[in-house]
MIGUVO-562226 format. One line per field, with one value per atom (N, C-alpha, C, O): atom name; z, x, y. Coordinates in steps of 0.05 Angstrom, whole numbers. Each point is the difference from the previous one (the first is absolute). Example, Ala and Ser with C-alpha at 12.3 -4.5 7.8 and 13.67 -1.06 7.14 Angstrom:
BEGIN
atom N; CA; C; O; N; CA; C; O .
pz 156; 0; 0; 13; -27; 1; 14; 4 .
px 264; -18; 18; 21; -28; 16; -15; 10 .
py -114; 24; 24; 0; 21; 24; 22; 22 .
END
This chain:
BEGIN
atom N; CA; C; O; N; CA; C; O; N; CA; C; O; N; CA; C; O; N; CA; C; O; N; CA; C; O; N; CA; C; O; N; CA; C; O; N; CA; C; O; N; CA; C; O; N; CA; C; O; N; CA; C; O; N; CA; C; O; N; CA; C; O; N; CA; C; O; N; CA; C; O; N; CA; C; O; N; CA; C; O; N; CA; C; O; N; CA; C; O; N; CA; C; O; N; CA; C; O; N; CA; C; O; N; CA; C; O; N; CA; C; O; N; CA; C; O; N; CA; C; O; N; CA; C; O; N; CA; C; O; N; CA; C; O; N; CA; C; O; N; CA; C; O; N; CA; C; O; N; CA; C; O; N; CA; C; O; N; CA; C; O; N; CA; C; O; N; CA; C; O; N; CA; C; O; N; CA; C; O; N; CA; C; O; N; CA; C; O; N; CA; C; O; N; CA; C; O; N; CA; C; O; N; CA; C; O; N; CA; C; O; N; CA; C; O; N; CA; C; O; N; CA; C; O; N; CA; C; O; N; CA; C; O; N; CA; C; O; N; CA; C; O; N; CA; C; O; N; CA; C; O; N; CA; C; O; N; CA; C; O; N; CA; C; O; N; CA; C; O; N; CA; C; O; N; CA; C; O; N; CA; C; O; N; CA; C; O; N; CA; C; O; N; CA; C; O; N; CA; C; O; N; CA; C; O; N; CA; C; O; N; CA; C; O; N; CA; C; O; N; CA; C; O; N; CA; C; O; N; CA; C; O; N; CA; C; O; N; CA; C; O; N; CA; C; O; N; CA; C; O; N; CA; C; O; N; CA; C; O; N; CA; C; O; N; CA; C; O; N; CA; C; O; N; CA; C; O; N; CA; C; O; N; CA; C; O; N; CA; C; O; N; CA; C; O; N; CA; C; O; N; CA; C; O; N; CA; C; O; N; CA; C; O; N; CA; C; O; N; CA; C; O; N; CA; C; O; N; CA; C; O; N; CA; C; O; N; CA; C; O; N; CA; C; O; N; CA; C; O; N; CA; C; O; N; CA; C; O; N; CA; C; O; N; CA; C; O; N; CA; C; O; N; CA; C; O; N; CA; C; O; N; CA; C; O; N; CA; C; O; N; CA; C; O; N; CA; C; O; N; CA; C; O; N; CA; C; O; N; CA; C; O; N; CA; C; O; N; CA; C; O; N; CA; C; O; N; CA; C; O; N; CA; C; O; N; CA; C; O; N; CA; C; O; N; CA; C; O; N; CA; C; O; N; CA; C; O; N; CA; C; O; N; CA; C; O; N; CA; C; O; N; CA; C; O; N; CA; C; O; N; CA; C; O; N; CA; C; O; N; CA; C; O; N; CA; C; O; N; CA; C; O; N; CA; C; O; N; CA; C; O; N; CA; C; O; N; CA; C; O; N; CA; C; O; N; CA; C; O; N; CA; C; O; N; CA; C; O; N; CA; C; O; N; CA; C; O; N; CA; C; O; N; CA; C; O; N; CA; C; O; N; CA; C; O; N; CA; C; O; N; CA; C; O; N; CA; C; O; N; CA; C; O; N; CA; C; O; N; CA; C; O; N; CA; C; O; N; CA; C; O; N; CA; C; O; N; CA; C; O; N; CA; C; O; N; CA; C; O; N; CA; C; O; N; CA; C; O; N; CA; C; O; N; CA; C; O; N; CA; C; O; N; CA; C; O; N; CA; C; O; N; CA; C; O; N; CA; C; O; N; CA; C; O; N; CA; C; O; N; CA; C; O; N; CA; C; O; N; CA; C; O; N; CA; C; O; N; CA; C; O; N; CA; C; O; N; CA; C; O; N; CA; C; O; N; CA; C; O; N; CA; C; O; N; CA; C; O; N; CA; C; O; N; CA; C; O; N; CA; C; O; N; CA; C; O; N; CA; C; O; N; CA; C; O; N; CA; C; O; N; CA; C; O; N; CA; C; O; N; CA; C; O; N; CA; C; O; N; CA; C; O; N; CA; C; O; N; CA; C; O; N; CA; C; O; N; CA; C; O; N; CA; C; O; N; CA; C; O; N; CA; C; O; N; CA; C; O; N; CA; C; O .
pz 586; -22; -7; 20; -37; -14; 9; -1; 12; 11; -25; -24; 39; -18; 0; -22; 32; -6; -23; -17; 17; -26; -31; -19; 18; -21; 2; -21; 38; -3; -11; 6; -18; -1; -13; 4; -26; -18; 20; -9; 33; 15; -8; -12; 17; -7; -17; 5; -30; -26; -1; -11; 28; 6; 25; 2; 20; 23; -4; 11; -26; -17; -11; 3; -18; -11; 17; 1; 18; 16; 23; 13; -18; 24; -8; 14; -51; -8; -3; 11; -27; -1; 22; -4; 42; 18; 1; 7; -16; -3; -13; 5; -27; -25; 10; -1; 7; 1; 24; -8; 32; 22; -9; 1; -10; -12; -16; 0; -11; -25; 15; -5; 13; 15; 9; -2; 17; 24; -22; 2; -16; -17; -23; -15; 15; -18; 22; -4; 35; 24; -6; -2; 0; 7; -33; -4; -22; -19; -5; -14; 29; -1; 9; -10; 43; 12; -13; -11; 12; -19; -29; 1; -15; -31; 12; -7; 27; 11; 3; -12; 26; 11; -24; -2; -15; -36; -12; -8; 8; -12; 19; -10; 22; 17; -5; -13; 17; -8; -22; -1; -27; -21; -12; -25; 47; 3; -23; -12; 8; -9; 13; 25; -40; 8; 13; -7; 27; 13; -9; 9; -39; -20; -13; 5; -15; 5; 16; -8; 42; 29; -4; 6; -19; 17; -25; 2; -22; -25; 5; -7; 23; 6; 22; -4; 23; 23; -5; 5; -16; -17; -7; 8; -27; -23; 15; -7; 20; 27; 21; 4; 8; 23; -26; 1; -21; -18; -29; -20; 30; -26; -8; -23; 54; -7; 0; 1; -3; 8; -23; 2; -24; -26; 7; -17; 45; 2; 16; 2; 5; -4; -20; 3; -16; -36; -7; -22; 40; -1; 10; 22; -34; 4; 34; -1; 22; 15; -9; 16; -34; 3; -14; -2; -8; -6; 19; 8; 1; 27; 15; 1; 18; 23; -7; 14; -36; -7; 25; 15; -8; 21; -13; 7; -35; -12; -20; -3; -13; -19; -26; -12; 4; -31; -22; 3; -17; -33; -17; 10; -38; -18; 3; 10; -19; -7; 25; -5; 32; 30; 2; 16; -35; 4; -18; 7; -28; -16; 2; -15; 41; 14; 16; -4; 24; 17; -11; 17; -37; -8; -13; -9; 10; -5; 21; -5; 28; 26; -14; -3; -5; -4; -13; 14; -37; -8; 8; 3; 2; 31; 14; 1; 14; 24; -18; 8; -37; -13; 0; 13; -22; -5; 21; -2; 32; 22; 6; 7; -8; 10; -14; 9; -42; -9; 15; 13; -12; 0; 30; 4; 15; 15; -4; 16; -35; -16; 26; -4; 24; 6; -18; -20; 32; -13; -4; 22; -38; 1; -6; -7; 11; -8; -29; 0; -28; -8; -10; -18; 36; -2; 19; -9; 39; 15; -13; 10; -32; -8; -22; -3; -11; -17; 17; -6; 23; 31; -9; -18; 30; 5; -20; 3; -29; -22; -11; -15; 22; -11; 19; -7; 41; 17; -10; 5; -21; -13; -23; -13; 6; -23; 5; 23; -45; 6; -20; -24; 43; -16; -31; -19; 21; -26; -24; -22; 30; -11; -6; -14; 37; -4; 21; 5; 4; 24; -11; -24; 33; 0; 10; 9; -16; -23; -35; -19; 17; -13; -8; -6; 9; -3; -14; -17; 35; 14; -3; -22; 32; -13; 28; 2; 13; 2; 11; 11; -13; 6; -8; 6; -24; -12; 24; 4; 16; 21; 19; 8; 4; 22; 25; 15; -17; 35; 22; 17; -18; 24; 1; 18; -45; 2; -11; -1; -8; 6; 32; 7; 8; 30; 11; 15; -17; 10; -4; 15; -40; -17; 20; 7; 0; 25; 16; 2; 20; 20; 1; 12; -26; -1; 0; 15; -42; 8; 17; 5; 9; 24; 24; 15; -8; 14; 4; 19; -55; 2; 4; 7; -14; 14; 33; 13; -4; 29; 8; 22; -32; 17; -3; -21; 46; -13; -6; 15; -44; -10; -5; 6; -14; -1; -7; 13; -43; -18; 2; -12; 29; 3; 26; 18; -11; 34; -2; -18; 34; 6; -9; 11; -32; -1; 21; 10; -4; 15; -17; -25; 48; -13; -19; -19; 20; -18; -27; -18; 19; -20; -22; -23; 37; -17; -11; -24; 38; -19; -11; -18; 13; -16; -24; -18; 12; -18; -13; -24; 39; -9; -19; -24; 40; -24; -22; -19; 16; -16; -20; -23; 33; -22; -6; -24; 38; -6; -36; -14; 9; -22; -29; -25; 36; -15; 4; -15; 47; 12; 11; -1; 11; 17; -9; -7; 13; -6; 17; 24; -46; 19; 27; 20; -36; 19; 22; 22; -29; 26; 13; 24; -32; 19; 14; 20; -24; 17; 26; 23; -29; 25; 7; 21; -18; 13; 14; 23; -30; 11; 31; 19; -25; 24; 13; 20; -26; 20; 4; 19; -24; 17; 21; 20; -25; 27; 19; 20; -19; 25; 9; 21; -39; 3; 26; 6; 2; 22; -15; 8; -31; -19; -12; -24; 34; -12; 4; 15; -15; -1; 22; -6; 36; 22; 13; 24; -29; 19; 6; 24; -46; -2; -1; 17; -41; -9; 19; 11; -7; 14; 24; 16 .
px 51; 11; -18; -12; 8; -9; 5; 24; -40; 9; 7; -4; 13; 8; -27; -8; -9; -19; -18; -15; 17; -12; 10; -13; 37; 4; 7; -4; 11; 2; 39; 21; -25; 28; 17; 24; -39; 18; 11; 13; -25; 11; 31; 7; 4; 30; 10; 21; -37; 12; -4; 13; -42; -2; 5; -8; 24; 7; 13; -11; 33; 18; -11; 11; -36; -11; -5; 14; -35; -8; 16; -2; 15; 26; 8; -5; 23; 8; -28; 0; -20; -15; -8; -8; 6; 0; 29; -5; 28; 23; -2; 3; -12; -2; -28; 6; -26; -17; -28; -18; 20; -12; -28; -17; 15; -33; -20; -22; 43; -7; 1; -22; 29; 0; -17; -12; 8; -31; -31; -22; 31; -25; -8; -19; 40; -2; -9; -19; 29; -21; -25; -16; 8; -32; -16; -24; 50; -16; -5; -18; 38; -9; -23; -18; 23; -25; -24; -13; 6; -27; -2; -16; 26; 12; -19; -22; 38; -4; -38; -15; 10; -30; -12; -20; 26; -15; -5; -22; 45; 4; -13; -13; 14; -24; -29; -14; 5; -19; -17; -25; 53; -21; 12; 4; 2; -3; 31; -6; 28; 12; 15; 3; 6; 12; 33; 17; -16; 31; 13; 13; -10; 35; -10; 17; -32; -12; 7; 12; -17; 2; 31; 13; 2; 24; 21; 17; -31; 15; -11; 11; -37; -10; 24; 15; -11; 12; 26; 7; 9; 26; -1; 18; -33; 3; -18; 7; -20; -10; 30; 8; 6; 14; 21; 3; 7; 19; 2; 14; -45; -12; 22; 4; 13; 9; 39; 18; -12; 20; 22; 25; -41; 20; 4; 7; -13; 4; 36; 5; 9; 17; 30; 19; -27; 9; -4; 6; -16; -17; 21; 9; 3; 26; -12; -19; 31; -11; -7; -15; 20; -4; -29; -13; 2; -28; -19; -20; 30; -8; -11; -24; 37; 2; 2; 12; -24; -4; -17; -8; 0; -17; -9; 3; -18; -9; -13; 11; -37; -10; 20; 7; 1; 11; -1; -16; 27; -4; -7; -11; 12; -2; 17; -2; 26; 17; 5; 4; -4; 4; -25; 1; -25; -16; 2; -11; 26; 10; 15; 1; 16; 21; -15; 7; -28; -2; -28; -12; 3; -14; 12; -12; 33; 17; -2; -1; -1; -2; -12; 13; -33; -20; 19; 9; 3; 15; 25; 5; 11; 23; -6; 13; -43; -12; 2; 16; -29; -5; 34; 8; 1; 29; 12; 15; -19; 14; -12; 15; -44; -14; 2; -5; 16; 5; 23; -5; 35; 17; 1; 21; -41; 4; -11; 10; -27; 2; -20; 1; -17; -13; -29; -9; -5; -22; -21; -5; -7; -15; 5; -17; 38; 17; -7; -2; -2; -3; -33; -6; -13; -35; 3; -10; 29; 4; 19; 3; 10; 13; -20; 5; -26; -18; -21; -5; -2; -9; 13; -11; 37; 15; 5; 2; -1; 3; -21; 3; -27; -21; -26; -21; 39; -17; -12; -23; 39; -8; -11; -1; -12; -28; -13; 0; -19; -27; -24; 0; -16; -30; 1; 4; -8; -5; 28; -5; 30; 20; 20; 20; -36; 25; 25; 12; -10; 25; 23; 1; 26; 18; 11; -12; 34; 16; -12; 15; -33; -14; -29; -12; 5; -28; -25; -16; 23; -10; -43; -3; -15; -24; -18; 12; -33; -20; 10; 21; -32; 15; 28; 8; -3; 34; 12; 16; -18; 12; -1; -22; 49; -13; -10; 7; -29; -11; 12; -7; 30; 21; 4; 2; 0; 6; -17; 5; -27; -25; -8; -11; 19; 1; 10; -11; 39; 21; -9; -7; 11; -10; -21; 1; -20; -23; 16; 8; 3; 17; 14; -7; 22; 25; -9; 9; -37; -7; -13; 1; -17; -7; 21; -12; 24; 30; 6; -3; 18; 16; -7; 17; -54; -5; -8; -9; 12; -11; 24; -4; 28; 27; 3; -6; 17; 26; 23; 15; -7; 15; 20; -15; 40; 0; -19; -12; 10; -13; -29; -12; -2; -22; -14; 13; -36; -5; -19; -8; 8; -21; -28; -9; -10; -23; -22; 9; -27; -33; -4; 0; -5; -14; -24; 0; -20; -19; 9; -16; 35; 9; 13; -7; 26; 12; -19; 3; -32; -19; -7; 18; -28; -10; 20; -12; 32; 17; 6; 1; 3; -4; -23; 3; -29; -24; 1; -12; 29; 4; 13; -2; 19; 18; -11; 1; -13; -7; -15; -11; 18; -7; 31; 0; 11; 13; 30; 11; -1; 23; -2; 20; -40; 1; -38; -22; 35; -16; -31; -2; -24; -15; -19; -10; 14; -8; 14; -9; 37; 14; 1; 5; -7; -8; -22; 1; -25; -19; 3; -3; 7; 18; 13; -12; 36; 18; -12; 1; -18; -21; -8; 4; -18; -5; 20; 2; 16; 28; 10; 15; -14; 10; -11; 11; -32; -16; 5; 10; -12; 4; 34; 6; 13; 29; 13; -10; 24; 21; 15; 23; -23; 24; -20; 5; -29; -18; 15; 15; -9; 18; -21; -23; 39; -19; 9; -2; 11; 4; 24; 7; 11; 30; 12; 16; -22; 22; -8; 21; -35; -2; 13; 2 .
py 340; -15; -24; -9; 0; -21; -22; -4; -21; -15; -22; 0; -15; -31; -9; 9; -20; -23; 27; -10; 29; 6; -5; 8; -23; -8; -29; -12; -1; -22; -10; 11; -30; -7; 17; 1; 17; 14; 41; 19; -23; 13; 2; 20; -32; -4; 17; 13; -11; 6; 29; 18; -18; 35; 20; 23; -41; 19; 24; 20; -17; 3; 28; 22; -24; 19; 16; 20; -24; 14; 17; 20; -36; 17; 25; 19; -15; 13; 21; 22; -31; 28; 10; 23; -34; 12; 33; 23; -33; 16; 19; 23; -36; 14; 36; 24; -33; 17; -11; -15; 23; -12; 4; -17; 44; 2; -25; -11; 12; -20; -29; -9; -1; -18; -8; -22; 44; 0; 4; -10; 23; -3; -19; 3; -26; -34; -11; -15; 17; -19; 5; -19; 44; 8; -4; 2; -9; -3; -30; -9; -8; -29; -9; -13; 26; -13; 6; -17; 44; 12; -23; -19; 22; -16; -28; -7; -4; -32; 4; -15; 32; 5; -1; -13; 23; 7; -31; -7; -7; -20; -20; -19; 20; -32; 18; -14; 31; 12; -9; -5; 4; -3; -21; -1; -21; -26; -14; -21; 30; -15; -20; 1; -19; -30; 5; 17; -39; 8; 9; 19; -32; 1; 36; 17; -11; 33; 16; 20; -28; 21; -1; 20; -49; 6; 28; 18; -30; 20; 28; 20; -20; 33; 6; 19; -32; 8; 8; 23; -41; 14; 12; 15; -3; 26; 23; 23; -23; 21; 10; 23; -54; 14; 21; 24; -42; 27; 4; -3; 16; 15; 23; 9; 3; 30; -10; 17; -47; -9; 13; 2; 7; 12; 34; 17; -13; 29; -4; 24; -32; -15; 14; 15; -25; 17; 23; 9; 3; 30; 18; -7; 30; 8; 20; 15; -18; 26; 26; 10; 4; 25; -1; 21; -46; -1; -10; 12; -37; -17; 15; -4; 27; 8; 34; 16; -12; 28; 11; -18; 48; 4; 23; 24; -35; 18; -20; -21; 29; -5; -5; 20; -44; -7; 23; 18; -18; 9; -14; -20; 20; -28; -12; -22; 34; -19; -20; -24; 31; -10; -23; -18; 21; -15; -30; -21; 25; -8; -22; -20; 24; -14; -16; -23; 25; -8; -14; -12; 13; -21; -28; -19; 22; -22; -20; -24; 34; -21; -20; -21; 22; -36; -10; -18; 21; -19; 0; -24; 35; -10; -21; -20; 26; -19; -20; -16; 9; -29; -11; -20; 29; -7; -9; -20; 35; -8; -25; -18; 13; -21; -27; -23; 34; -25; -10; -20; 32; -12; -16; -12; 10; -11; -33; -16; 7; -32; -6; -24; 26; -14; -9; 12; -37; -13; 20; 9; 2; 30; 26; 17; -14; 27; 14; 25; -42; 9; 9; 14; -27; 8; 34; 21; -24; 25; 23; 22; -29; 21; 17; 25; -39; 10; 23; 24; -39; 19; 22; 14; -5; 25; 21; 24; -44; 12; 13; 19; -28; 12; 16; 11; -17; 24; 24; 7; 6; 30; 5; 21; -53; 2; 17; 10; -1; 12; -15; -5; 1; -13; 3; -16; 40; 8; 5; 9; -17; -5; 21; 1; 24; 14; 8; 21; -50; 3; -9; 7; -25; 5; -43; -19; 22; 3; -14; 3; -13; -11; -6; -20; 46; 5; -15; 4; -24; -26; 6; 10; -12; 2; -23; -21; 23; -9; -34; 0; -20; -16; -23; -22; 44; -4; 3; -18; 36; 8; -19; -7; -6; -26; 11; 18; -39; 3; 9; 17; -32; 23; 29; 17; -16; 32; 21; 24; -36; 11; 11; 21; -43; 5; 12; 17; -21; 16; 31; 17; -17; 34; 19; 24; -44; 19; 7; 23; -51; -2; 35; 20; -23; 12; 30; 18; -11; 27; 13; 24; -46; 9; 0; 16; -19; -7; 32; 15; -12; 15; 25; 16; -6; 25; -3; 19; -45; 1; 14; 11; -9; 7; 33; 11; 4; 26; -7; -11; 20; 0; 24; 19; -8; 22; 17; 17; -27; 17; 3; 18; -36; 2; -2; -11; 20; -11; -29; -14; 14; -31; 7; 20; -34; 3; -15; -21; 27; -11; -22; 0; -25; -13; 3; -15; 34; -5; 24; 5; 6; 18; -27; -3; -12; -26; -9; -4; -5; -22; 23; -2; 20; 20; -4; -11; 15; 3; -26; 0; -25; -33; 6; 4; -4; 1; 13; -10; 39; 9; -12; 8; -29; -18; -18; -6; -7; -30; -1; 17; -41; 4; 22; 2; 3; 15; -14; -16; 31; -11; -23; -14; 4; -27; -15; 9; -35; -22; 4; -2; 11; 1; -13; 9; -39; -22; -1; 5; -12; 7; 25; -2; 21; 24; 0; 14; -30; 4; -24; 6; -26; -13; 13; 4; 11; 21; 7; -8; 28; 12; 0; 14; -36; -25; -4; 13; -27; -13; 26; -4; 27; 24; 8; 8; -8; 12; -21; 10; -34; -12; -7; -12; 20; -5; 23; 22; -29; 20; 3; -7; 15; 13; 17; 4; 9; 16; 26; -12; 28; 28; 15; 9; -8; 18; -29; 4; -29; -19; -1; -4; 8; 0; 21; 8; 4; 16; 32; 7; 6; 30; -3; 18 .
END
């Protein structure tokens, strides 16, 4: 679990969160730990200022906190989605913004923009607001790597665990399209030397 001194005082406002999406879906859980810290490594990397790390760190630990709202029989399908199922569950980002607002701490609303807009794409054709290049905030420009490299390091029903160098193969293939390419090539770097490199953790 997530400790307190990683957020500092507004811990409080988010124990709460974290608890429930542990309930809610243990997977998911475990894979906002491994997308913070990674997220955190990105962001001192390419050098942003505290009040930055701390709005990355929020909107990293629950980027997936609008899955939540996500009815089970989509959630926890053990099968590949449909449209319409995809439909639903791309709603999460803005759930997550909505949940994160109503909690009123100092920041909440720079970390809810984070969440809301994780599932940008570079080139503007992601989701929910096809957002463009650096329209997209720094956090979730971040997050966005984070998160796809993450989520093929894992088995999932529907899918098995990919190789590390099959994931960068396929990142490169995005960069530039799906994800930010400057920041992808820092990734790059901070993966290879991370213990969240996939062969450290997850196999």
């Amino acid at each position: 679990m997530i400790a307190n001194s990683t957020f500092g005082p507004i811990y409080k406002y988010t124990k709460a969160l974290l608890v429930a999406l542990g309930y809610r879906d243990k997977m998911t859980r475990l894979h906002s730990e491994r997308v913070l810290a990674l997220s955190q490594a990105l962001g001192v990397g390419c050098g942003l200022s505290a009040e930055e790390l701390n709005t990355l760190k929020i909107g990293a630990a629950f980027h997936d906190i609008g899955k939540i709202g996500v009815p089970d029989r989509v959630l926890l399908k053990p099968a590949r989605l449909d449209v319409a199922e995809w439909e639903v569950m791309r709603q999460h980002s803005e759930i997550g913004q909505r949940i994160l607002l109503s909690t009123d701490f100092d920041g909440a609303r720079s970390a809810a923009l984070v969440i809301r807009h994780h599932h940008e794409y570079f080139n503007g054709d992601g989701y929910p607001d096809r957002l463009s290049g650096e329209k997209i905030p720094i956090g979730s420009r971040i997050v966005a790597i984070v998160d796809s490299y993450d989520a093929m390091a894992v088995t999932r029903a529907y899918h098995a665990a990919r190789k590390h160098e099959e994931i960068i193969d396929i990142l490169h293939s995005e960069s530039g399209e799906k994800h930010d390419p400057q920041l992808m090539r820092l990734f790059f770097r901070i993966i290879e030397r991370s213990p969240l490199k996939t062969g450290s953790t997850h196999d």
